[in-house]
C-alpha positions in Angstrom: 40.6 -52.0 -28.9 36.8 -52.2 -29.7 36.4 -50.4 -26.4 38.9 -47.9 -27.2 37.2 -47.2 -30.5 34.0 -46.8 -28.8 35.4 -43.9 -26.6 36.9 -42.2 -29.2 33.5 -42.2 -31.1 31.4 -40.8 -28.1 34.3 -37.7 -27.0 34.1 -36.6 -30.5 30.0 -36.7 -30.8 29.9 -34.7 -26.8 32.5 -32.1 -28.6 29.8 -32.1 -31.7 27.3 -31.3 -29.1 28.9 -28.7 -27.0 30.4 -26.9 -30.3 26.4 -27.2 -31.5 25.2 -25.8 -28.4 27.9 -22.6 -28.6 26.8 -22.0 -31.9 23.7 -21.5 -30.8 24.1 -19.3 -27.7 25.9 -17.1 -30.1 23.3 -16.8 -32.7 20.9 -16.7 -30.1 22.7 -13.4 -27.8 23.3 -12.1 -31.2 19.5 -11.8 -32.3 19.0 -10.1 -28.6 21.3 -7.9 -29.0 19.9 -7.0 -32.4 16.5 -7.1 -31.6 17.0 -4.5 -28.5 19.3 -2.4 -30.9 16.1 -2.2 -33.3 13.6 -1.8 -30.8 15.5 1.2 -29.5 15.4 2.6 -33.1 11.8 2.1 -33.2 10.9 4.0 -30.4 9.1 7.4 -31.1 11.0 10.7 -30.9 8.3 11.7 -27.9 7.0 9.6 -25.4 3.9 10.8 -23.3 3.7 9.9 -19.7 0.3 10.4 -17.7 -0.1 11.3 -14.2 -3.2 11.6 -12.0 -2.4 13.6 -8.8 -5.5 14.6 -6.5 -5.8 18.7 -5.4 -4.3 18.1 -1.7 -1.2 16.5 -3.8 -0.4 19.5 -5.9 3.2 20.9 -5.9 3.7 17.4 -3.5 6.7 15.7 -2.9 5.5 13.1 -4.8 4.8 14.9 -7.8 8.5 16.5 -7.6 9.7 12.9 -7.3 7.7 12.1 -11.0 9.0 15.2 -12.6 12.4 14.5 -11.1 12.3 10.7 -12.3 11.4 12.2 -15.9 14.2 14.9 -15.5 16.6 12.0 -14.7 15.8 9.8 -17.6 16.0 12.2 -20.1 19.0 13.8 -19.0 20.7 10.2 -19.1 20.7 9.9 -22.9 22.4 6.2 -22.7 19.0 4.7 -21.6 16.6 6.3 -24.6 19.3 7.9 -26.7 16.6 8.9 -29.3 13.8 9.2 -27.3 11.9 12.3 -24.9 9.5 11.8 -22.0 7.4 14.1 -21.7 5.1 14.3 -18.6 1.2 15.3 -18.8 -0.2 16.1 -14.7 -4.0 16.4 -14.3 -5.3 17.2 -10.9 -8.7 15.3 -9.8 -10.9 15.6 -6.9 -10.3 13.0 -4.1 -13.1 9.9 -4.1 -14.3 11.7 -7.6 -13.9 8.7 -9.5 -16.1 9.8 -12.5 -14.0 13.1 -13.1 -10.9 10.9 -13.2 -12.2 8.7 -15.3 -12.7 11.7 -18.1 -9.3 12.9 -17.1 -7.5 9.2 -17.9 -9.7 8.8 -21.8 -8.8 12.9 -22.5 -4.8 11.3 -21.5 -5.2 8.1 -24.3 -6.7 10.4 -26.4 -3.8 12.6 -26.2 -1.5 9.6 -26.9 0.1 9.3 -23.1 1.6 5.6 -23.5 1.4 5.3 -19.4 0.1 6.6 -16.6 1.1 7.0 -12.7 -1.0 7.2 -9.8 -3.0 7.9 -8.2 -2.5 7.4 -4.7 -6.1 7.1 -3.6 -7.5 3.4 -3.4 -10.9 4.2 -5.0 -9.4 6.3 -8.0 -6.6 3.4 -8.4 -8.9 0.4 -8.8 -10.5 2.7 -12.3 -7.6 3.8 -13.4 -6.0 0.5 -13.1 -9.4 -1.1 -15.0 -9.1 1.2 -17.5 -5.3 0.8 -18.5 -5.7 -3.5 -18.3 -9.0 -2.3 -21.0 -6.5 -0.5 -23.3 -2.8 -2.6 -22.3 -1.5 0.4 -21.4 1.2 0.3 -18.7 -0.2 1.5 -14.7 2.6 2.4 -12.5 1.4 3.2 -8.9 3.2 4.6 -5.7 0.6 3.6 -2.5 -0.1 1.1 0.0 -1.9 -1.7 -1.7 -2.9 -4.5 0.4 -4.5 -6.8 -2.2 -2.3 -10.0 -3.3 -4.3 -10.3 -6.9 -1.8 -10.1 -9.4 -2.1 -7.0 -12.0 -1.4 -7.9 -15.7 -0.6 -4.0 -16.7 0.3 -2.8 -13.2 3.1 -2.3 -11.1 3.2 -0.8 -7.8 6.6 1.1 -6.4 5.6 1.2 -2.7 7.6 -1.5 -0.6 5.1 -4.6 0.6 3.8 -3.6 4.0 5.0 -7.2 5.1 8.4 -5.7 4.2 7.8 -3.2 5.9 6.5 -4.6 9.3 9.8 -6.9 8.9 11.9 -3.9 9.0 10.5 -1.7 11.5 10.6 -4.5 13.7 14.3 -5.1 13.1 14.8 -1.6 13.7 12.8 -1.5 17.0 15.1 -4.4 18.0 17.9 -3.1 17.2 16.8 0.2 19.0 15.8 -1.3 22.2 12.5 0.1 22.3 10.1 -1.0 25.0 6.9 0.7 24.1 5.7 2.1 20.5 3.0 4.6 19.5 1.7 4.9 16.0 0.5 8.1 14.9 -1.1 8.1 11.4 -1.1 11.0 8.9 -4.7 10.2 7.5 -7.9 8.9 9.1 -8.4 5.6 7.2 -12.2 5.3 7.0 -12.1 1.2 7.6 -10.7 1.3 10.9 -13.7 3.8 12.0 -15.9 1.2 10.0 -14.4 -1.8 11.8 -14.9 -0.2 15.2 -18.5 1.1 14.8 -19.8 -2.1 13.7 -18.2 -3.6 16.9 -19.5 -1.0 18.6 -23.3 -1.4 17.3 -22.4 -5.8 17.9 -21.7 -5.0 21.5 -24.8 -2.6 22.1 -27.4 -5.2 20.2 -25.0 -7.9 22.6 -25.8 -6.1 25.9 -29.6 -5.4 25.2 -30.1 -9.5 24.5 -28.4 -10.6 27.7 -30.4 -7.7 29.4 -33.3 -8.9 28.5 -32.6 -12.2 28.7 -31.5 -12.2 32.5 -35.1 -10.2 33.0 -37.0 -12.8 31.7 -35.0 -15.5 33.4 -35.8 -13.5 36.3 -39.1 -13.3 35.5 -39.6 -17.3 36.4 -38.4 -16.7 40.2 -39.7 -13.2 41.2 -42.5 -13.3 39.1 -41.9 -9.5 38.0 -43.0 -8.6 34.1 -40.1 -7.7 32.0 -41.1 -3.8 32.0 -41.3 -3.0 35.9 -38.0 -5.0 35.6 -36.7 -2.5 32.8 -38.2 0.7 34.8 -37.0 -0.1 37.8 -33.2 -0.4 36.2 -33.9 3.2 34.0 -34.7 4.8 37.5 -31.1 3.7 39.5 -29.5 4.4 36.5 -31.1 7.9 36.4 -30.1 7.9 40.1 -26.5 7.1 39.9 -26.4 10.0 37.3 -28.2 12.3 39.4 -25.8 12.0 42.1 -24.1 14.6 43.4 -21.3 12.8 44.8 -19.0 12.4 41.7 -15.8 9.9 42.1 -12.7 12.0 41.9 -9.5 9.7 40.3 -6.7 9.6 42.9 -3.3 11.1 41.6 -0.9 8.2 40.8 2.8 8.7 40.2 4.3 6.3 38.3 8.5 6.2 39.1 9.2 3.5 37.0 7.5 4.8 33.5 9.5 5.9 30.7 9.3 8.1 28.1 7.9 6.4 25.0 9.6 6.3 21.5 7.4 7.1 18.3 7.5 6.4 15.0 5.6 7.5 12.0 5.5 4.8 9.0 6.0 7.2 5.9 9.4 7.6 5.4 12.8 5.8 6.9 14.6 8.3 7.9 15.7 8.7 11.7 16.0 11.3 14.1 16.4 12.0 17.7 14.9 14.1 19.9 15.7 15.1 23.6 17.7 12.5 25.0 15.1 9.9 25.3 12.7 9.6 22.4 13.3 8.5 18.4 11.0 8.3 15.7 10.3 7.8 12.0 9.4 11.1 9.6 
């Protein structure tokens, strides 16, 4: 009997708790609900969005897809029933960052509560400074491959990890053998990059030149510029020569063609019989 009491006693506080915890939920989804419902009251009859576009972007398709994203949202009146975007597009110079920086604080000034783009990794990092400075909202479209986290930014462009992930599925599934990249842009690091190894392998080469002079130095007793002089004149003689080596002709009968892509968009198309690629 005591044991039978003590059941009875804990079912009916665990009913207490779960009718508690309902009761709660409730209130709690109501004040959500009520809370959205006012803050969609709140908003202003005109909302200004900012966009920086640089000159070779004008009349872009990226600047058709914001007007078209603004188009969309206004025209779907369940989203801000009360409520107009209203888009404001200046054009700056590419790697200008101080005339974009005017163009952004003439924006605020104007009242724009967020701003899109640009697409250009210099003008981004101000722009992006500038809207953390004033907690206004950055939305970006570009390749960004920094992995610091933005407070006031967010970026629209898959992750190029994704990316790799899924144009490696797609060459799989594909069956392609061989790949070229062809790039839309000259991306000024890559030249960087190459240059520097380029000036490490020069500075490389004259050390172990004149290294293996002076080691031998010790066995032919010879000074280090006869050495030198004596390699400038066969080089100058090799040059000289007349007798220039002509490249035999080499038929390959087991190459084939090779399939392209280019990584801007992911839409697919064939050409010929034998080659695909990415436009």
């Amino acid at each position: 009997m005591y044991s039978l009491s003590v059941r009875k006693k804990r079912e009916s506080i665990i009913k207490k708790n779960i009718q508690g915890r309902s009761y709660l939920k409730k209130i709690c989804c109501s004040y959500i609900i009520l809370s959205i419902f006012v803050i969609a009251n709140a908003l202003p009859p005109v909302i200004r969005v900012g966009a920086i576009f640089t000159e070779d972007e004008r009349e872009s398709s990226i600047e058709s897809a914001f007007k078209y994203a603004i188009y969309r949202i206004n025209k779907e009146k369940s989203l801000l029933p009360n409520t107009q975007l209203v888009y404001d597009i200046e054009y700056v110079p590419r790697d200008d960052s101080f005339r974009t920086t005017k163009k952004v604080c003439s924006q605020l000034e104007a009242g724009v509560q967020a701003i899109f783009g640009p697409t250009d990794a210099l003008l981004a990092s101000h722009v992006q400074s500038i809207c953390e400075a004033y907690d206004i909202p950055h939305i970006e479209g570009r390749i960004d491959l920094e992995y610091n986290s933005k407070e006031f930014s967010i970026n629209l462009y898959p992750s190029h990890t994704l990316l790799t992930l899924a144009y490696r599925d797609i060459m799989a599934y594909l069956n392609w053998t061989k790949v070229a990249i062809i790039y839309e842009e000259d991306y000024g690091g890559v030249f960087v990059v190459l240059l520097c190894g380029l000036a490490l392998a020069v500075v490389v080469a004259i050390f172990e030149f004149c290294w293996n002079s002076r080691k031998n130095l010790n066995t032919e007793n010879q000074s280090l510029c006869s050495e030198m002089a004596e390699e400038l004149r066969f080089a100058m003689h090799c040059h000289g020569s007349k007798s220039k080596h002509r490249p035999r002709k080499r038929n390959c009968l087991n190459c084939s063609s090779v399939p392209t892509y280019v990584p801007s968009n992911v839409s697919t198309s064939s050409v010929g019989v034998y080659y695909n690629y990415f436009n």
